[in-house]
N, C-alpha and C positions, 0 to 999 in steps of 0.2 A: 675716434672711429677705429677700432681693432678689425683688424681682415686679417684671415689664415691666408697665408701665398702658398700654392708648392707649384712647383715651376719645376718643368723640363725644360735640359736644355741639351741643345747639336750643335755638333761643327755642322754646317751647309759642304756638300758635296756634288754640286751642279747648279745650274743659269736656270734651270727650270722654274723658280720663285720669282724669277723677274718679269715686271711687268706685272704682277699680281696685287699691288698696290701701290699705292703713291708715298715716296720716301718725304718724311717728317725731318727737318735737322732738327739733333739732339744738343746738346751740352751741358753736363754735368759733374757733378765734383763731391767732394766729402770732408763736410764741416767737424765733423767728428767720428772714430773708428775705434771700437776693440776689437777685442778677438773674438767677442759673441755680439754686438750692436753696430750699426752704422745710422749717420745723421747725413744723408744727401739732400743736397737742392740740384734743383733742375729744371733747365729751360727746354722744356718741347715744344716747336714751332712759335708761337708767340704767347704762351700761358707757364709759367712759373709756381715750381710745388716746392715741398718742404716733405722728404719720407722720412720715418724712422721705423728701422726694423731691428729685430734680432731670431736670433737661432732660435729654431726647436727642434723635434726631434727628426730624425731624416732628412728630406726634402723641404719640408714643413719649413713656412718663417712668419711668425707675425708680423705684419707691417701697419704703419700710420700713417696715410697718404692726407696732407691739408696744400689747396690752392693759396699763394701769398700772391703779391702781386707783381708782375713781369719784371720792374724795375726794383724791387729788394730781391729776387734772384738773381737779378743780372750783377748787383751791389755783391751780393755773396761770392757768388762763383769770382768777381774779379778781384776778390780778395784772397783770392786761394795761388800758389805759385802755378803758372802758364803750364807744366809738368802733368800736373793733377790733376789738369781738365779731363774728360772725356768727351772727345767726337765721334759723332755718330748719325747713320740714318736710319731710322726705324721705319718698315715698311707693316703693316699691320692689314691681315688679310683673312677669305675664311677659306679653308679648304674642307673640302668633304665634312661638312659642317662642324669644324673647329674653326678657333681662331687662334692664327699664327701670328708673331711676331719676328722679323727677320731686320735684326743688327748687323750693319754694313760699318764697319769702326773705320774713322777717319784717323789724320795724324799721326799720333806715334802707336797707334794701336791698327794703323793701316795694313791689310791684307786678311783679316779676321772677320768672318761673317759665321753669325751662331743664328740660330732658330729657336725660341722657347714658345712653350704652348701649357697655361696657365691649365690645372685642372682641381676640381672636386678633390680627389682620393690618388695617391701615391701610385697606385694600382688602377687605377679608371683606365680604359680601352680608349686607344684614337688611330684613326689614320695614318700610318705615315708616308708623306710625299715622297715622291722618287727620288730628292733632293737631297734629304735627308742624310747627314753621316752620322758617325760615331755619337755616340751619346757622352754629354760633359758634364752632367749636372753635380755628379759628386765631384767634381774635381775644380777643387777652389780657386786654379789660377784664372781661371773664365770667368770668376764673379767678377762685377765691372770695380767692385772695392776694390781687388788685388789687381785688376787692370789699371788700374789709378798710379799705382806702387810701382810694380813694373809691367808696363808697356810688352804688348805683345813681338813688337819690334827688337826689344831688348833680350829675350827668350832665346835665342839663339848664341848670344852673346855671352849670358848667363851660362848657359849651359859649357858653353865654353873652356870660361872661365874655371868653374870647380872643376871642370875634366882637368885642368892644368893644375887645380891646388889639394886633387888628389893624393 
């Protein structure tokens, strides 16, 4: 089952999205990773998938979304080092007739809440919420792969660092 994804994505810059749906725990991880493919499982509320996606051109990603069952993703992900996980709550909601998704990251990814909102065309028109900040979609450290890697808590640390090995 091939699907085109192109996905916007936002840092969240206000409370205004809350309360707009009921938070989903997430957890996930990745089985497998290059530079242009990723192999996730993931447990959303009590249902268990298996994605595989890779690059295209822009925003554009192919993705393979198949249901496995609860207990071989739960077998997966706790195969994977405690580091790798990804927590999260997904709030999934419509506004001004789109549908929004809004990730509240748990963990070591804690303090980080982004908004994506799936569309048609790179270029399609939508609403944007009041809520709304900076746009991150081309900026790869917000993909939940590189979230994986390093944690958004770490980012600060990181930056640090090479400031000092300047």
């Amino acid at each position: 089952m091939k699907q085109q994804e192109i996905e916007r994505k936002f840092l969240v810059a206000g409370e205004g999205w809350r309360g707009l749906g009921e938070g989903v725990p997430y957890r996930q991880g990745y089985i497998a990773r290059t530079q242009d493919r990723t192999v996730r499982v993931r447990v959303a509320g009590d249902k268990g998938y298996l994605t595989i996606k890779y690059r295209g051109e822009g925003i554009a990603r192919s993705e393979f979304e198949y249901d496995i069952p609860l207990e071989e993703a739960q077998a997966l992900l706790d195969g994977l080092a405690p580091g790798e996980i990804i927590e999260k709550l997904r709030y999934t909601f419509e506004y001004e007739g789109d549908v929004w998704e809004v990730d509240e990251f748990l963990g070591a990814n804690e303090g980080l809440i982004v908004a994506e909102i799936e569309l048609d065309a790179e270029d399609q028109a939508f609403s944007r919420p009041p809520w709304l900040g900076e746009e991150v979609s081309k900026v790869s450290r917000y993909l939940n792969v590189e979230l994986s890697r390093l944690p958004y808590t770490a980012w600060n640390k990181e930056s640090q660092s090479e400031g000092e090995n300047s």
